[in-house]
N, C-alpha and C positions, 0 to 999 in steps of 0.2 A: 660360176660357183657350183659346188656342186652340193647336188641334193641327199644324198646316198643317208641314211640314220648311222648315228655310231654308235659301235660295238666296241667292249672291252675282252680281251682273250688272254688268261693268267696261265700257266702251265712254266715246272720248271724245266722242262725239255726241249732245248731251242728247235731240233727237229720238228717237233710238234707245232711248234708258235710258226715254225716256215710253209710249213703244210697248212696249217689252219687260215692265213692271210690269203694262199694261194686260192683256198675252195671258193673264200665269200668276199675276197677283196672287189669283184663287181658288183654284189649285193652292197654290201655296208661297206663304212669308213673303219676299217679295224686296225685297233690301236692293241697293241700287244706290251706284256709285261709277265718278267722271271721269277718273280716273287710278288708273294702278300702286299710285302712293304713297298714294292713299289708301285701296285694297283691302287693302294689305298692314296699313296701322294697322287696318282696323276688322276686320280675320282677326287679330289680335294682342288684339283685346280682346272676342271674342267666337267659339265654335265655329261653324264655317259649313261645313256637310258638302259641298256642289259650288259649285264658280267658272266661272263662263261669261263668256268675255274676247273681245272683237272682236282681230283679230289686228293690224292693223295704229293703232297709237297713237302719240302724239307723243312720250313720255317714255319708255318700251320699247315693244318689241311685247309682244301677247300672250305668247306663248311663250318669252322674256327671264323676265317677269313671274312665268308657272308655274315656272320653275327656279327659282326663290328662294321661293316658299310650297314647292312641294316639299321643298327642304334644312329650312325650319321647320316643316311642318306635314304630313307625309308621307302620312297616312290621308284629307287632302283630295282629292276626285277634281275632274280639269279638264277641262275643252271649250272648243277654240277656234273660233271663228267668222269664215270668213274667205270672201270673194269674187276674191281673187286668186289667179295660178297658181304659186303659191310652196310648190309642193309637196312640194318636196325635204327644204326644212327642218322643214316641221309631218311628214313620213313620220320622219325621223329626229329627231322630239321624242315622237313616240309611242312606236318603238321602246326610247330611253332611259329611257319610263317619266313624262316631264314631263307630257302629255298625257292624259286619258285616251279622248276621241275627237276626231276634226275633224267640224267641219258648216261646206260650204261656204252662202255666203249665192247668194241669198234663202233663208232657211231656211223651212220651213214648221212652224206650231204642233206640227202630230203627230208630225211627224219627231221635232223636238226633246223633245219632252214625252218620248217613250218613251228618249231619250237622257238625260236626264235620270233619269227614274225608274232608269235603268239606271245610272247613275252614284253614285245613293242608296243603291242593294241592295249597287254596290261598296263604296262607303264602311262601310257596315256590317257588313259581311261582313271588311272588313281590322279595324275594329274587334274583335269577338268574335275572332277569329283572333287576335290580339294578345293579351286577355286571359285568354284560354285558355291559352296559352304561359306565360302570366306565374303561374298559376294552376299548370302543369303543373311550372314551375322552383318555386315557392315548396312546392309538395304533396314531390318530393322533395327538398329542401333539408330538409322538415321529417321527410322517413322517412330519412334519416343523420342529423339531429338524436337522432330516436328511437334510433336503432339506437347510436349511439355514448354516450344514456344509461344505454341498459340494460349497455352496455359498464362502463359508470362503477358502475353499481348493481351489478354480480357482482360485480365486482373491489373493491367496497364489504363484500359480503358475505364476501367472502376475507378480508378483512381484520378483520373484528367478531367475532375470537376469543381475545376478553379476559376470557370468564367462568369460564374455571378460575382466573383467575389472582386474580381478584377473589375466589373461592369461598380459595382461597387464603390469601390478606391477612387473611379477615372470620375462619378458621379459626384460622391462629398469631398474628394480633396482636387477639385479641378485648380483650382487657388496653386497646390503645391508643384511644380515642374519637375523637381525631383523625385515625385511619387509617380506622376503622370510618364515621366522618362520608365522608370523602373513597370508600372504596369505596360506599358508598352511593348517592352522587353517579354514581360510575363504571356503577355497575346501571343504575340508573333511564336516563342514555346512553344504553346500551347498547341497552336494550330499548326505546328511541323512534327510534334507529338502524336497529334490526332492521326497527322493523317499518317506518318508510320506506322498505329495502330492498325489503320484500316487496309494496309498494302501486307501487311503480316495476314493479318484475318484473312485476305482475299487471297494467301496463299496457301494457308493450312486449313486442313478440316481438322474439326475440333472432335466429330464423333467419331468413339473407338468402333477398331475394326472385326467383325467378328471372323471367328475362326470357323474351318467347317471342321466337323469331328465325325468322327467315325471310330468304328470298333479297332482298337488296337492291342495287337503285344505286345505287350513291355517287355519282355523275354526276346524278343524278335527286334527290339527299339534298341536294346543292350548289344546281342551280338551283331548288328549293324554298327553299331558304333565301334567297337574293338577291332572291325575290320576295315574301317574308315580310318582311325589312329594308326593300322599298319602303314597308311600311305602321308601320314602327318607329322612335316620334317622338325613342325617342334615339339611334340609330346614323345619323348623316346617311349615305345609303344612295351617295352618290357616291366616297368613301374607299375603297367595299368592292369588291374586282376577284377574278374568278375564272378561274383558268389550271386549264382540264381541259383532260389532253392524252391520257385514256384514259376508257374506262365502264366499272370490272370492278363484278362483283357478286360482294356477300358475302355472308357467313351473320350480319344483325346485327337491331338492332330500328331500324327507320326514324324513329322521335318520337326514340328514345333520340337515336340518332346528331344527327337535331336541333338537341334540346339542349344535346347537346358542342358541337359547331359555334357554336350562340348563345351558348353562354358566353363560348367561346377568342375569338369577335368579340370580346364586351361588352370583356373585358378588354383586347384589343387596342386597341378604341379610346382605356378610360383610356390606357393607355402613348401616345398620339399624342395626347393631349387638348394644344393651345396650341401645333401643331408646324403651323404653314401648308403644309408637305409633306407632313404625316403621310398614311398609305396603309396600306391592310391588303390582303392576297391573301391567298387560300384556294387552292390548290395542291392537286391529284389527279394522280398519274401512278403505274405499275404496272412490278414490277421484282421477277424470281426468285420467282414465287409470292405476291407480297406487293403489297396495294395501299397508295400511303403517299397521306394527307390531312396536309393541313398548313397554319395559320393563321398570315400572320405578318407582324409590323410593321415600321415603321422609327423606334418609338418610343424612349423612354428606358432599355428592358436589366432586365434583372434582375443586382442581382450576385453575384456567387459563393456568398459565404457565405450567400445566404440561399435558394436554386436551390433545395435538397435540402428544404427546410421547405415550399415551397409546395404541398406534396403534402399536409403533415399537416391534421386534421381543427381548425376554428379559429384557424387564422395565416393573417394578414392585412396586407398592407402597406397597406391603404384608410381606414386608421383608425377615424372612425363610417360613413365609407360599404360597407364590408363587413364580415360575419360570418365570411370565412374557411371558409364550406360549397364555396367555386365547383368550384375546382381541385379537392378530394377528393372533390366528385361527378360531378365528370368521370372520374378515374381509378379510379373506381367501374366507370362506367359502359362505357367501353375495358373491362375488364379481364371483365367480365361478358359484351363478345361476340366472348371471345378473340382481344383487342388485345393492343397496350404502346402508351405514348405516353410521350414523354421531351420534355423541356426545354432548346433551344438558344437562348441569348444573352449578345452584347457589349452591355456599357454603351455608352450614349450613341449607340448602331447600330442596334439592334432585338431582338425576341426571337419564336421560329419555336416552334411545338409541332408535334411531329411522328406523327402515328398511324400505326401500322401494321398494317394485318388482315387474314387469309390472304383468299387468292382462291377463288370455287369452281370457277370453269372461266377459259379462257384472256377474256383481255377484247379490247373493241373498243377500237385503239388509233387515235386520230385523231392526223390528218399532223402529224410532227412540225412541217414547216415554217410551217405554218397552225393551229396550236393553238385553241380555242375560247378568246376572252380573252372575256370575259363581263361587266357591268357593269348595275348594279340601279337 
């Protein structure tokens, strides 16, 4: 079997695509393709870790071409290949993330090859990063599972104090056989309840876990994240905008904050999911000692009656697609490094979560009239 990584090489010059197979077919497995459209079906039915596209084509250019595998397949890294001086547009396809290098032509093997291999290590590296995340959300999803069965297991034990009462029954109605059958019954419960109690307890700890904190950007916690959604194949990473209009630092845990953040996205997206305007922004601005973060859509709303629920511990408006862990280990996790976070939304408008966490020192406030608007 052979080990070789694959490569994808798009060019509509078959000359080109014979030459190009010829240089790296002992490096990589290279899979070649005449056109856009037929890159994009054969990356639709097979993983192809780097794409390397001549820029200018008859059907898109290159760079047309990477924006749309990018929206589908975000963890793919791209290189465009071009001999003309059309600079402007491959400098500002890099910056937005479509691109992952330019090589002008005549290219040379070594060049390429190291760009290449350097586009591998990216690929993989947004890979484990991704699943590490997902590892890191599922690990505490499952220590609030834990934590709120041992919840259910005391308050179980509270409640398993039915044996005077059975000591009772089996005492003044010894006479009745059919009372004495049924407390019988009620023991043998009892004592297979208990001791389920006791096998729970002896599995969970019951005391919360504290977090370490240290001095953090939130300014640095935001564009971490928007460079993390470029390699996350389910948030199309175009929707997601960020308006910092300050850099304070706070006293929080950096993974923690994170993962609030990647939650309030994920959910944001649902709310905009089938909306061709939907749009999410991530908001950072500082005011009276307080820095507020803030996630928010132009989705479908939460409505009223049901605002105050989406805090408790499994309630879920997602039906089989959520467990109802998201939102109460978020306000978990706000509250842990001396947050609040609240819940603002109109139906059929959008809906805003809003954090807020003391400041340690005064922050770096950028111009209001030039805000960093930021996009992934």
């Amino acid at each position: 079997m052979s080990t070789k990584r694959d490569i994808l090489y798009v060019d509509d010059e078959r000359s080109n695509l014979i030459v190009f197979e010829a240089i790296f077919e002992d490096d990589f497995e290279v899979h070649l393709a005449d056109s856009a459209a037929e890159a994009l079906v054969l990356l639709d039915e097979m993983p192809i870790p780097v794409v390397i596209a001549d820029q200018r084509m008859p059907d898109m250019t290159g760079v047309e071409m990477f924006s749309l595998i990018r929206r589908k397949h975000p963890h793919i890294q791209r290189v465009i290949l071009s001999g003309y001086s059309e600079s402007d547009a491959i400098i500002d396809a890099i910056n937005q993330g479509q691109v992952f290098q330019f090589v002008r032509k005549p290219w040379h093997r070594p060049e390429l090859l190291t760009v290449i291999r350097r586009a591998m290590d990216a690929h993989d590296y947004a890979l484990q990063n991704t699943r590490m995340m997902e590892r890191l959300l599922v690990a505490e999803q499952c220590s609030l599972l834990g934590k709120a069965t041992g919840q259910i297991a005391h308050e179980m034990g509270n409640l398993l104090n039915l044996l005077p009462l059975i000591e009772v029954i089996e005492d003044e109605y010894a006479h009745d056989e059919r009372l004495l059958q049924l407390s019988s019954l009620a023991r043998s419960t009892h004592e297979r309840l208990d001791r389920l109690v006791d096998e729970m307890k002896s599995l969970i700890r019951l005391e919360p876990r504290q977090l370490e904190l240290r001095l953090v950007s939130l300014a640095d916690v935001v564009r971490e994240l928007l460079s993390f959604l470029r390699f996350d194949r389910s948030i199309p990473s175009s929707l997601v905008l960020a308006d910092l209009r300050c850099d304070p630092l706070v006293l929080g845990n950096k993974m923690k904050l994170h993962q609030v953040l990647l939650n309030l996205v994920k959910n944001a997206f649902d709310a905009i999911e089938g909306r061709p305007d939907g749009r999410i922004v991530v908001h950072l601005t500082c005011e009276a000692g307080q820095a507020f973060l803030s996630v928010a859509d132009n989705g479908c709303g939460v409505p009223e009656e049901i605002r105050e629920r989406i805090w408790e511990p499994f309630f879920s408006t997602k039906g089989d697609r959520g467990n109802g862990l998201g939102l109460d280990l978020v306000k978990h996790l706000v509250l842990a490094q001396h947050g609040q976070i609240e819940c603002q939304s109109t139906v059929g408008e959008g809906t805003q979560f809003l954090i807020s966490l003391p400041l340690v020192a005064d922050p770096y406030v950028m111009p209001e009239a030039n805000p960093l608007i930021a996009k992934c």
